[in-house]
C-alpha positions as CSV (number, residue, x, y, z in Angstrom):
1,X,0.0,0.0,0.0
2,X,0.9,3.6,-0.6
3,X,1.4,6.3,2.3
4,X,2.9,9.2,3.3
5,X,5.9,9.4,4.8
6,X,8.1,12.4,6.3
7,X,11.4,13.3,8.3
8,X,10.4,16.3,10.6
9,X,12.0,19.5,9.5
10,X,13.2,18.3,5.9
11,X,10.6,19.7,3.2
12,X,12.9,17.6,0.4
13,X,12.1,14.6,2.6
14,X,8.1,14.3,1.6
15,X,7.6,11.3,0.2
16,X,4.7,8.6,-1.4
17,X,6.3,5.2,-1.4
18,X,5.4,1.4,-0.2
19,X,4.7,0.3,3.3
20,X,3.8,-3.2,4.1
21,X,0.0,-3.5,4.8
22,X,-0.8,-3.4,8.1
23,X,-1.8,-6.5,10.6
24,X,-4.8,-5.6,12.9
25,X,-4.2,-6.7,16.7
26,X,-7.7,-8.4,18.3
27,X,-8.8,-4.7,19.2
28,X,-8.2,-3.4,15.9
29,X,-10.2,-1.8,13.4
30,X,-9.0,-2.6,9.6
31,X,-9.9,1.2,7.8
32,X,-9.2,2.1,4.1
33,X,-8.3,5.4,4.4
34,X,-10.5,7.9,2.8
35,X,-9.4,11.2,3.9
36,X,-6.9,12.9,5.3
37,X,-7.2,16.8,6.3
38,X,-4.7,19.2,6.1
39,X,-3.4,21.6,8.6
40,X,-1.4,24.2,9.9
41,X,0.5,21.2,12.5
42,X,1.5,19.0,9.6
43,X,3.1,22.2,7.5
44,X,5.2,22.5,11.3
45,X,6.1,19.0,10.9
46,X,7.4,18.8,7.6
47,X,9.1,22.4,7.7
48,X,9.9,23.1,11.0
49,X,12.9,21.3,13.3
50,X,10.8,22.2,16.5
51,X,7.7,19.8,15.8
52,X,7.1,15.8,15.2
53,X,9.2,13.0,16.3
54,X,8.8,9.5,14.2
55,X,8.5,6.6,16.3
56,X,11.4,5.4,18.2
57,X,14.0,4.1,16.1
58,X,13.4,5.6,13.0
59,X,13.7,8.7,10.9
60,X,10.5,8.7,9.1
61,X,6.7,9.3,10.5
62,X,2.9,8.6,8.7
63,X,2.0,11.8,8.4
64,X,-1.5,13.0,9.2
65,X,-3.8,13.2,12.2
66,X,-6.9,13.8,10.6
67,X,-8.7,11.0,9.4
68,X,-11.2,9.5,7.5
69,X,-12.2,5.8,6.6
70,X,-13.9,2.9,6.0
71,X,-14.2,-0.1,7.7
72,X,-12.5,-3.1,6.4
73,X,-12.8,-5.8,9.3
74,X,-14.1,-5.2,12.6
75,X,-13.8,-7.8,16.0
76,X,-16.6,-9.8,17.1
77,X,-18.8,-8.0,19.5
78,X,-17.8,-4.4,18.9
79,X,-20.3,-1.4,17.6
80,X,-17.9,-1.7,14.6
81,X,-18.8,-3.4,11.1
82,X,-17.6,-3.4,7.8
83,X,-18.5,-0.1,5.7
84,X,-19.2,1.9,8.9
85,X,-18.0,5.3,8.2
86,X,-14.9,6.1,11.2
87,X,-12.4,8.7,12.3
88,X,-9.4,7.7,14.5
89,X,-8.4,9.7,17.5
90,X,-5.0,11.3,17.8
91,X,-3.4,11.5,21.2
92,X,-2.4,8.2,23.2
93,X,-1.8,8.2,26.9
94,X,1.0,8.0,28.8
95,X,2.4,4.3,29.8
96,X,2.8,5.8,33.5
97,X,0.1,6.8,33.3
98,X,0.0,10.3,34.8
99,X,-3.7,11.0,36.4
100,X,-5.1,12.6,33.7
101,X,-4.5,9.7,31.4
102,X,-5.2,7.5,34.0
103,X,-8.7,8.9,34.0
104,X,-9.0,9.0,30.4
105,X,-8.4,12.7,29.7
106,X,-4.8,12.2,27.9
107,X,-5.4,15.6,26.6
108,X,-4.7,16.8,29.9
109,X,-1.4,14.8,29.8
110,X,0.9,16.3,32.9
111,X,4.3,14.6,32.0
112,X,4.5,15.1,28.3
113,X,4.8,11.4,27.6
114,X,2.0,10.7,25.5
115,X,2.3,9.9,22.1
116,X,0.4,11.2,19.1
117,X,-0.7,9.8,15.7
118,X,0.9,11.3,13.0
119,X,2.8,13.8,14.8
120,X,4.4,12.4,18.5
121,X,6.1,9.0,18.4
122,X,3.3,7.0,16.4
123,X,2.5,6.8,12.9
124,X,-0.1,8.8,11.5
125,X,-3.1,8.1,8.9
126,X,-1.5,9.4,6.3
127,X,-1.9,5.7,4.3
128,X,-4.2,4.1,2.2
129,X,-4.9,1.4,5.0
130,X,-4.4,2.0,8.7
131,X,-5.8,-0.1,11.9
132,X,-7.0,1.7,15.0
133,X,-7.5,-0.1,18.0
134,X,-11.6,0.4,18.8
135,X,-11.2,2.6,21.7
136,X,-10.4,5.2,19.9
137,X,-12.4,4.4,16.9
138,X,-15.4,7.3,16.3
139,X,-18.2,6.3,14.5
140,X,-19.9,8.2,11.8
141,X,-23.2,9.1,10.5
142,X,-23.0,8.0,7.4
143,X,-24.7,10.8,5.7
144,X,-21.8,12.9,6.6
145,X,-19.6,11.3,3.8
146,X,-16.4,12.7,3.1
147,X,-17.3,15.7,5.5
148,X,-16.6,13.5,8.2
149,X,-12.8,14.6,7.7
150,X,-14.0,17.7,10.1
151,X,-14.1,15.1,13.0
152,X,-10.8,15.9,14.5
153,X,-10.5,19.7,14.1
154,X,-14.0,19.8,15.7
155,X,-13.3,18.0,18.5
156,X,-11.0,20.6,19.4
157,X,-13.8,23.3,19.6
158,X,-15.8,20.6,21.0
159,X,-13.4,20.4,23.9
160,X,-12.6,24.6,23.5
161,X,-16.4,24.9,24.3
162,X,-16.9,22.6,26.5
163,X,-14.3,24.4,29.0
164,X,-15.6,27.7,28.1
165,X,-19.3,26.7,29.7
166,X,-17.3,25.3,32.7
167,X,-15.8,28.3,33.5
168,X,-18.9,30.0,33.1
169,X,-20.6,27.9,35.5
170,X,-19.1,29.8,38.2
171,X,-21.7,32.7,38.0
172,X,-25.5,32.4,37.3
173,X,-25.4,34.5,34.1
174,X,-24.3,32.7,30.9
175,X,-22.9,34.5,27.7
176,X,-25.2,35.9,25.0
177,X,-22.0,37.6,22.8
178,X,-19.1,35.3,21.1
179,X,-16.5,36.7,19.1
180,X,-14.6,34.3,17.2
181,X,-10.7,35.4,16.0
182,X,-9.7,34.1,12.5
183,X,-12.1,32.6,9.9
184,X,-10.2,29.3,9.0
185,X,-11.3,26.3,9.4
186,X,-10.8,26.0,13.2
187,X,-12.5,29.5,13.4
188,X,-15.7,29.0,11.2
189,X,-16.1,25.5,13.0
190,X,-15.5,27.4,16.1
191,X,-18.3,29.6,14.9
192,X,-20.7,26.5,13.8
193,X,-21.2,25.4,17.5
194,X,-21.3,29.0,18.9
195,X,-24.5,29.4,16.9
196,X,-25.4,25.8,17.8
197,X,-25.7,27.2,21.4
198,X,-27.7,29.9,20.3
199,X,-25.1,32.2,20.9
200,X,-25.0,36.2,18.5
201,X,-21.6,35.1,17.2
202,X,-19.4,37.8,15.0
203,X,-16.4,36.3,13.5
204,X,-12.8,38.7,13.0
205,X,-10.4,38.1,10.2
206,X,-7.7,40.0,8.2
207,X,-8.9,39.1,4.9
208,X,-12.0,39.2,2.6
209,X,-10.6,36.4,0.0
210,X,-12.2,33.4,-0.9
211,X,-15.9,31.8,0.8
212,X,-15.1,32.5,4.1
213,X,-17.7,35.8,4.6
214,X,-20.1,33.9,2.9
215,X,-19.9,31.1,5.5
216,X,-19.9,33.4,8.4
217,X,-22.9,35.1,6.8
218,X,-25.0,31.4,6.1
219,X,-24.6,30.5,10.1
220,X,-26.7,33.7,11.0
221,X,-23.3,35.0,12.4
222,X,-22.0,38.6,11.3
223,X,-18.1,38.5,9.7
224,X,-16.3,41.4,10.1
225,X,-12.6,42.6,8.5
226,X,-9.8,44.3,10.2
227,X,-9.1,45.6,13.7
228,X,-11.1,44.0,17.0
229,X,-11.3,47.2,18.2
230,X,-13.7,48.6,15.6
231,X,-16.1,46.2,15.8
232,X,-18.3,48.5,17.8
233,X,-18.9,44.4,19.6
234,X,-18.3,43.9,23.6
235,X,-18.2,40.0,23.4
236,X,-18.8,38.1,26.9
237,X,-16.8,34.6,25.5
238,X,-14.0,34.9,22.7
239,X,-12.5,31.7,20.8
240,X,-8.9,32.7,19.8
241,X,-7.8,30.7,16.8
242,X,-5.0,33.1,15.1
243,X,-2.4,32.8,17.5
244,X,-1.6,36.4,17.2
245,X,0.1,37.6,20.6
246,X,-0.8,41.1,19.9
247,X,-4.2,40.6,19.6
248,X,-4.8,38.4,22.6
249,X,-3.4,41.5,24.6
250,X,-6.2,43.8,23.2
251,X,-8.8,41.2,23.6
252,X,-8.0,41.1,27.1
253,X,-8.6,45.1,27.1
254,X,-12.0,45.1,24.9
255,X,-14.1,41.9,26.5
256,X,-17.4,42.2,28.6
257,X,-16.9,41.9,32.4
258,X,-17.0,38.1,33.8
259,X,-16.0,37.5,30.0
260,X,-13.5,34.1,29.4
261,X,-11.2,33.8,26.2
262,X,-10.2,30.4,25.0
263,X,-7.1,30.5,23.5
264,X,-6.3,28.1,20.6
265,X,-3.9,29.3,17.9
266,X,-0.3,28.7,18.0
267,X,1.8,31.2,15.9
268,X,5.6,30.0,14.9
269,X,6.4,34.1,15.2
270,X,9.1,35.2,17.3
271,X,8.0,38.7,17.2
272,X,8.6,41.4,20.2
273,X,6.2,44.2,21.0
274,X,5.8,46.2,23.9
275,X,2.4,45.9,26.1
276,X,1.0,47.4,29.0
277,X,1.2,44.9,31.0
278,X,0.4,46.1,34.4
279,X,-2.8,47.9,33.1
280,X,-4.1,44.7,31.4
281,X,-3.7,42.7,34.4
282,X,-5.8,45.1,36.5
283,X,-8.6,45.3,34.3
284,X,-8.7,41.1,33.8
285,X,-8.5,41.5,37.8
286,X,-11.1,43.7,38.0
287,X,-13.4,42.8,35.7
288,X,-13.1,38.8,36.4
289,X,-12.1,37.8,32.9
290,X,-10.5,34.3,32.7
291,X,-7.5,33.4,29.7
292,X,-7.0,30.1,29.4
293,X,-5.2,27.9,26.3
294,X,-6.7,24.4,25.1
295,X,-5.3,21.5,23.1
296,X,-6.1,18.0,21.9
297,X,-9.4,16.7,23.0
298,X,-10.9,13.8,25.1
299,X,-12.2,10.9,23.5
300,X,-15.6,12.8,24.8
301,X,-14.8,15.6,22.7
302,X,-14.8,13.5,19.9
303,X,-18.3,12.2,20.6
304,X,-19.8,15.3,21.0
305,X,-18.0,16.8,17.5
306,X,-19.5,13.8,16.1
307,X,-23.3,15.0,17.1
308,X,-22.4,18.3,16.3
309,X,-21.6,17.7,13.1
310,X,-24.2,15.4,12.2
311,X,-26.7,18.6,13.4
312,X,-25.0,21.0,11.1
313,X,-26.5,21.3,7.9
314,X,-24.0,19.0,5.4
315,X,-24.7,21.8,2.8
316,X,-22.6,24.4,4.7
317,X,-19.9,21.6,5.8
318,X,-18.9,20.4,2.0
319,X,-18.0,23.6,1.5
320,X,-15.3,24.2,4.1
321,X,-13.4,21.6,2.0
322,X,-12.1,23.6,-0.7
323,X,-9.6,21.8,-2.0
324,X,-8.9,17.9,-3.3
325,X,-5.3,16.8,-3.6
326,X,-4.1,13.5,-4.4
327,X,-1.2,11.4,-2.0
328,X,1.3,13.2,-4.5
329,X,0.1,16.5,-4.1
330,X,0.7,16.5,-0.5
331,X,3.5,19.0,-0.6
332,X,1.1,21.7,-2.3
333,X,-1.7,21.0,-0.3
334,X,0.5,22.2,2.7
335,X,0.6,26.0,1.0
336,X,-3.1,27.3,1.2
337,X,-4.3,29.7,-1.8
338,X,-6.3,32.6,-1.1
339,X,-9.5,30.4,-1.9
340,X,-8.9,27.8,0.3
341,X,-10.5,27.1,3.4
342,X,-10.0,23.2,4.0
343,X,-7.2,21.2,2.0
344,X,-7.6,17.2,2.1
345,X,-5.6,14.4,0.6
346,X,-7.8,11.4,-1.0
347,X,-5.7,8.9,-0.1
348,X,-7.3,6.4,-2.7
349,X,-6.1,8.7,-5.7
């Protein structure tokens, strides 16, 4: 079989060759792969020396985290079956295992030594067959199709949100305003269950190009373009997908009292700016505002991106993916054009 294989930090080192098929274990799932989405961690992988390790021993990783498949072959007495439609999950936990993993929350993982398909220590599902052992096997509706691809990236907002209404739950009152930073995928999706939970979202980006207004616009949530400060908008919950430092800092200045920011985007920018920091921490102080960052998601997470995506109308979802590459296109599917919004391999072309 066919897959895609990389050494971390060496963009000359993409490569499509032959792997031997793999052998399911007694809790495995047998997939064909369908999918596999693109996104901004695999571009760190291949181009970066700070991000992905291949498993012990070797030089080259799988590539790819987010998955799509069919079933193949299934064990006796699972929920699984052949031609059910699946997604694997990504992190592993820890052999200590550290309490967190212990209590099956690895995406709370305090000593750092879990492992992570396609991108910490394990191989990825970068291939055009892959086995996943059933626990962390998501099944989906079928009428999804290839927009069950989404499955990963939304479990991150799944577990994003989740948080967000904990915090919340330390007060009686509960948002009304979101505000939603950056309009790519993690941001619209973002935006898709902040209207779910019939939340007035407004979404912030830099730029007008391509569908992405028009998919704010279609959720019944307002887009705007340029600077968060003239929005004329006093959100109460902001979901920060950009990574920009500078703009988290002015967030922090322009949020409702009792407001929480989730903070989810990781820039690779070393820049230096100066800040007012004193001032910003006595208005978060005084006006009660929580900052917090999330990453990964629980295998809950995953369940409930699963319902939330089966809710949202499939319409709206096929056109986040934008753009189709085959395993050999790989490379170019890591540089986004101006009209993408979601970039997938089909790892059967």
């Amino acid at each position: 079989m066919k897959a895609i294989t990389v050494i971390p930090g060496r963009p000359d080192q993409v490569r499509v060759g032959d792997l031997d098929e793999p052998r399911p274990g007694p809790d495995d799932l047998l997939v064909e792969g369908r999918l596999l989405g693109i996104c901004g961690t695999d571009t760190d992988i291949v181009e970066s020396h700070d991000y992905g390790w291949p498993p012990p021993g070797r030089d080259r990783l799988v590539i790819g985290h987010e998955s799509l498949g069919t079933v193949l072959q299934a064990p006796p007495g699972t929920p699984f079956v052949p031609g059910d439609l699946v997604a694997g999950m990504v992190r592993r936990p820890d052999p200590v295992p550290c309490e967190p993993c212990g209590h099956g929350e690895p995406d709370f993982c305090r000593n750092g030594l879990y492992t992570e398909r396609g991108i910490k220590e394990l191989d990825g599902y970068g291939s055009q067959r892959w086995v996943v052992d059933t626990q962390y096997a998501i099944k989906l509706d079928p009428a999804l199709g290839d927009c069950g691809v989404l499955l990963e990236p939304a479990s991150v907002l799944a577990k994003a949100w989740e948080q967000t209404e904990r915090i919340f739950g330390r007060a009686t009152w509960r948002p009304r305003i979101a505000l939603v930073t950056g309009a790519g995928p993690i941001g619209l999706l973002a935006a898709l269950l902040g209207v779910q939970r019939g939340l007035e979202v407004h979404v912030l980006d830099i730029g007008d190009h391509g569908p992405k207004r028009r998919l704010v616009t279609d959720l019944g949530a307002a887009f705007h373009l340029g600077e968060a400060r003239d929005m004329g908008v006093i959100p109460d919950v902001v979901i920060e997908t950009t990574g920009h430092g500078p703009l988290v800092f002015e967030l922090a200045e322009l949020v409702a009292p009792d407001s929480v920011i989730c903070l989810l985007g990781i820039s690779p920018s070393t820049r230096r700016e100066k800040a007012g920091l004193d001032e910003i921490n006595k208005r978060m102080v005084l006006k009660n505002t929580v900052l917090f960052g999330s990453v990964n998601a629980s295998p809950r997470n995953f369940g409930q991106a699963a319902d939330a995506l089966a809710k949202a109308d499939l319409g709206w979802l096929k056109r986040l993916i934008t753009r189709r590459v085959p395993m050999s296109g790989f490379v170019d599917g890591l540089h986004k054009r101006p009209e993408d919004v979601k970039v997938v391999v089909d790892l059967q072309a």
